[in-house]
C-alpha positions as CSV (number, residue, x, y, z in Angstrom):
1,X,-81.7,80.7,42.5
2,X,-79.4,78.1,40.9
3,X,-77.1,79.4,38.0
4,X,-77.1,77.7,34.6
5,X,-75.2,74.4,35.0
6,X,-72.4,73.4,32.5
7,X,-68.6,72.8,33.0
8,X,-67.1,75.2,35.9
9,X,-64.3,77.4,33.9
10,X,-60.7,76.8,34.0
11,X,-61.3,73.0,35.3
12,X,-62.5,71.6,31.5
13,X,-64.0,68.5,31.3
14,X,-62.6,65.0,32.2
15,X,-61.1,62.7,29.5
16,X,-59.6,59.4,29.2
17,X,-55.9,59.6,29.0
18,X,-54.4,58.6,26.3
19,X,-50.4,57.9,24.3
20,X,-50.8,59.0,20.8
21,X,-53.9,57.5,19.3
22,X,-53.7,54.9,22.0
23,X,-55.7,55.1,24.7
24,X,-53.8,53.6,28.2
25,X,-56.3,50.7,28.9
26,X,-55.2,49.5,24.9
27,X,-51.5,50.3,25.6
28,X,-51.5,47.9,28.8
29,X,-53.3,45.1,27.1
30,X,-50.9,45.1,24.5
31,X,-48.1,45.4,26.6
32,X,-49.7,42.0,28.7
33,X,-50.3,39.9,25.5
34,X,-46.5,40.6,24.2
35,X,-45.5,39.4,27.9
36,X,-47.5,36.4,27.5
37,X,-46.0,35.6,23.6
38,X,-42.5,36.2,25.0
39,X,-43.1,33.3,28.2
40,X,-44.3,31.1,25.3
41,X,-41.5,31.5,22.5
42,X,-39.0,31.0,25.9
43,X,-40.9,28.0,27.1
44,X,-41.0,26.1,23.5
45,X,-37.3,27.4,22.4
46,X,-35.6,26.4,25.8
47,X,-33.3,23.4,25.9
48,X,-34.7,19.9,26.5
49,X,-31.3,19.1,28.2
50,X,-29.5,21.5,29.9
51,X,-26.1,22.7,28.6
52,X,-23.3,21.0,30.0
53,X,-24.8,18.0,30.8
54,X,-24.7,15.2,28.0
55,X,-25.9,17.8,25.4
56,X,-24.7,16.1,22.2
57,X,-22.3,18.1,20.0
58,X,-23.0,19.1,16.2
59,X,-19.4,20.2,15.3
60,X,-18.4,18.7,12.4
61,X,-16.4,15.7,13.0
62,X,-13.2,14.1,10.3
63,X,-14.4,11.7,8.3
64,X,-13.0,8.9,5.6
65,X,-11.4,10.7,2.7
66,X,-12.9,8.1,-0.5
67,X,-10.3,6.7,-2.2
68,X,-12.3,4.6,-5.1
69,X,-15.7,2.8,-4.9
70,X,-16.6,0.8,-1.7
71,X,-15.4,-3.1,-1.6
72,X,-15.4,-5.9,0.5
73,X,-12.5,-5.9,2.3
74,X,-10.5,-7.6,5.1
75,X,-12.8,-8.4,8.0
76,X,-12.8,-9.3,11.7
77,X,-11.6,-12.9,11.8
78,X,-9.9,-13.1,9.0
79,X,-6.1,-13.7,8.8
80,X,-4.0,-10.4,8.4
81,X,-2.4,-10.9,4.4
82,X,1.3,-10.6,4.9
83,X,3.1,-6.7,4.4
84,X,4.4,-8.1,0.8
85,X,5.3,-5.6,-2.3
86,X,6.3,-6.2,-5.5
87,X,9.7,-5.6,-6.4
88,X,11.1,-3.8,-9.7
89,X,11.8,-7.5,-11.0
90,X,7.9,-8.8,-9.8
91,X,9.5,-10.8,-6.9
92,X,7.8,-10.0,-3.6
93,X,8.9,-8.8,-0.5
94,X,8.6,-7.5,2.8
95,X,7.5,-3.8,2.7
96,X,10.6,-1.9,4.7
97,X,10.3,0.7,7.1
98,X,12.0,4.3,6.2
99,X,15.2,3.1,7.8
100,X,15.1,0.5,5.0
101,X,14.2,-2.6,7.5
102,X,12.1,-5.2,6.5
103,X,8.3,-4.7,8.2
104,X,6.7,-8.4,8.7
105,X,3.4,-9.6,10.5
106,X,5.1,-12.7,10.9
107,X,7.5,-11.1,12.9
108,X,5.6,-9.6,15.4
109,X,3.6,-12.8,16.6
110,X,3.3,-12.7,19.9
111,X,2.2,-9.4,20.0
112,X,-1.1,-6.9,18.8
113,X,-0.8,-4.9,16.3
114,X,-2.0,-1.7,15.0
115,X,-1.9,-1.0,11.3
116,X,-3.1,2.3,9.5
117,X,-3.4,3.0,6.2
118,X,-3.5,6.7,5.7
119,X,-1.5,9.4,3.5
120,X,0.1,12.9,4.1
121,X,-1.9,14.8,2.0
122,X,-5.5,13.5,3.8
123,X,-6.7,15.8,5.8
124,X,-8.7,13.2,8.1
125,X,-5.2,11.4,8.2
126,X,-3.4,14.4,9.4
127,X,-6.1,15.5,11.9
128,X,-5.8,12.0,13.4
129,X,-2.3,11.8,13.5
130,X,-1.6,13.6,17.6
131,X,-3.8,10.6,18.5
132,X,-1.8,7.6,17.0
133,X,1.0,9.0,18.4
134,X,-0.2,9.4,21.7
135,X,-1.8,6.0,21.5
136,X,1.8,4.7,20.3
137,X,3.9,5.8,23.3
138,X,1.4,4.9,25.7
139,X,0.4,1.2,24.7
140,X,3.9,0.7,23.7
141,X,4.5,-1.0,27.4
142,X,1.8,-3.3,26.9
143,X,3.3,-4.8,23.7
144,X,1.2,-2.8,21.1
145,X,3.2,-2.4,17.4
146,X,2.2,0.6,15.8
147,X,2.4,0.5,11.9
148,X,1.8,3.1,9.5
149,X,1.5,2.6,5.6
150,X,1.3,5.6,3.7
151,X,-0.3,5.0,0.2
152,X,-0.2,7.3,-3.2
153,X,2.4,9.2,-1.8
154,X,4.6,10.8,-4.6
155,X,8.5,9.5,-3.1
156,X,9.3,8.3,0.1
157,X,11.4,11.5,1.0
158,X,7.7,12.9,1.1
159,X,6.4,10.3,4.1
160,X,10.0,10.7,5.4
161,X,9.1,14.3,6.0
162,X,5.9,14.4,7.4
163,X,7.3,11.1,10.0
164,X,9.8,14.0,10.8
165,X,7.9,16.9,11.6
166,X,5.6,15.4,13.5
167,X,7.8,13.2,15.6
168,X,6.1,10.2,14.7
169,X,8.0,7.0,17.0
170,X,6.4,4.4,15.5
171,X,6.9,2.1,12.4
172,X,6.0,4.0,8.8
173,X,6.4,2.6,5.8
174,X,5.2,3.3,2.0
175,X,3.2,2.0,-0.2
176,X,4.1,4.0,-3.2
177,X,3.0,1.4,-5.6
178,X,-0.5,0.5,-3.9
179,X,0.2,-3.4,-3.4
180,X,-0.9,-3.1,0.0
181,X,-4.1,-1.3,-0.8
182,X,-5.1,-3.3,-3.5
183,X,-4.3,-6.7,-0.9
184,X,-6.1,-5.2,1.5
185,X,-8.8,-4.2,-0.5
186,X,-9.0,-0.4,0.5
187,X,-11.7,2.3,-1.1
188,X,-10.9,5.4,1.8
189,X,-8.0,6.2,4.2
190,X,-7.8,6.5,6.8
191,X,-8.3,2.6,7.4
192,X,-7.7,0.9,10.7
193,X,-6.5,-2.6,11.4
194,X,-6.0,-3.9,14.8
195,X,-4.9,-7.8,15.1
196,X,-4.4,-10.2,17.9
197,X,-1.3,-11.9,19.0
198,X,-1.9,-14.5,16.6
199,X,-2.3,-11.8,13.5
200,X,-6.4,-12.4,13.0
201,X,-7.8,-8.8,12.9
202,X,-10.2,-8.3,15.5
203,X,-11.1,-4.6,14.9
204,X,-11.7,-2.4,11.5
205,X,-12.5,1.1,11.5
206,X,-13.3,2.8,8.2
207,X,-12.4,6.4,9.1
208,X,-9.9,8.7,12.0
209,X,-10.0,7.8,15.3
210,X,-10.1,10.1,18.9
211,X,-8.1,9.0,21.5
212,X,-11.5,7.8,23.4
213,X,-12.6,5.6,20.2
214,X,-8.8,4.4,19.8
215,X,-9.2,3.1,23.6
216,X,-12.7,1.6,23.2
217,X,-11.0,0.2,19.8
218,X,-8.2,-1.8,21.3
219,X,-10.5,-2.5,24.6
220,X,-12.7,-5.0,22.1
221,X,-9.6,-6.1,20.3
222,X,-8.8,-7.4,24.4
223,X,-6.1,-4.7,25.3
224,X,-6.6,-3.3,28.6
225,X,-5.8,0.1,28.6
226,X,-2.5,1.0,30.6
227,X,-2.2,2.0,34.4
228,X,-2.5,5.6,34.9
229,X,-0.4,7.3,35.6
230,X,0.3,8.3,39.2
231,X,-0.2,11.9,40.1
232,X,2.8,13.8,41.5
C-alpha cells in the first residue's frame, strides 16, 4: 500500500538559487549586457590614429604677444627700410649695436639677413630665444646675419643683460625710442624679417619660431640648410 506522497523529510524541496533578491539567471544577464556596453564605450572612445604615429599635439604652443592694433606692414617683396633712428637733435642715423657700432642693411649686401623684433620682457620672445641662437651659430657659415632689435625696453643696460645671460652671439641692438617699430609698421613681437642678398624681404612671420619652422623659414627665403654634421 503506497504511503501518502509529499516532500521526503530532511531533503526539502528544490528552489532556484538565487544572490540577494537576484536570482542567478538575472545576475548573468546583467553581468553580459555590462560586457557588451563596456566593448561599445571602448570601440567608440579608442583612437582614430594610434599614439605615436602622426597624432597631432594639443599643447599649447607661444604665440604673438599684441603690441597695438593690427596694420599693414612691410611685406614680401618689398624693399627692407634702412635701420635709421632719430637722434636727440632729430638727425637720423644708423641704429648701433650694444658695442656702440653702427648696424646697416646697406652694409650687409651681399648677404641674407635675419631681423627680429622682440623684447626681454615677452614671454613668446624669451621662449624663442634657444632657437635664434641655435639658428645663429649654425647658418652663420652660410653667410646668414642675425639681427636682434629689442623694442620698449626701459635702458639699454636692460637688453645688455639679457644678450649676456643668455649668451646671445649675434647682432642686438635697441630700439628704446620705437623708430624702428613705427618704420616697420609693427602691432605684436615677436616679428620676423628674413631678406635676400639684395635686402627685399622674402619671408615674414608674425609670431616665435621652432627650430623646424626657422629652417622651413629660411628654406623659402632660398637658404639651403647647412651640411650636417658628421657623426663621430
Amino acid at each position: 500500500m503506497s504511503g501518502p506522497t509529499g516532500p521526503v523529510p530532511g531533503r526539502g524541496v528544490d528552489r532556484p538559487r538565487r544572490v540577494g533578491p537576484f536570482g542567478l539567471r538575472e545576475l548573468g544577464l546583467a553581468a553580459l549586457v555590462v560586457a557588451i556596453v563596456g566593448i561599445v564605450l571602448f570601440v567608440a572612445t579608442r583612437p582614430l590614429v594610434p599614439s605615436g604615429t602622426g597624432t597631432p599635439s594639443f599643447e599649447p604652443q607661444p604665440t604673438q604677444y599684441p603690441v597695438g592694433s593690427p596694420s599693414e606692414g612691410i611685406r614680401v617683396g618689398d624693399r627692407a627700410p634702412e635701420l635709421a633712428v632719430r637722434g636727440p637733435d632729430g638727425s637720423t642715423h644708423a641704429i648701433r649695436d650694444l658695442d656702440g657700432e653702427p648696424v646697416s642693411l646697406a652694409g650687409l649686401r651681399g648677404r641674407p639677413v635675419w631681423l627680429n623684433f622682440w623684447a626681454s620682457w615677452c614671454p613668446p620672445c624669451q621662449a624663442e630665444t634657444p632657437v635664434l641662437r641655435e639658428i645663429a651659430e649654425r647658418y652663420a657659415p652660410q653667410g646668414l646675419a642675425m639681427i636682434g632689435i629689442s623694442v620698449q625696453e626701459a635702458t639699454e643696460d636692460d637688453v645688455r643683460a639679457y644678450a649676456s645671460r643668455y649668451d646671445l652671439g649675434y647682432t642686438i641692438a635697441a630700439d628704446l625710442a620705437g623708430d624702428l617699430f613705427r618704420t616697420y609698421r609693427l602691432f605684436g613681437l615677436p616679428t620676423q624679417f628674413i631678406l635676400d642678398a639684395d635686402g627685399v624681404v622674402r619671408v615674414v612671420i608674425q609670431g616665435p619660431v621652432t627650430v623646424a619652422s626657422a629652417e622651413a623659414a629660411l628654406r623659402a627665403a632660398g637658404l639651403d640648410p647647412p651640411p650636417a654634421s658628421p657623426v663621430p
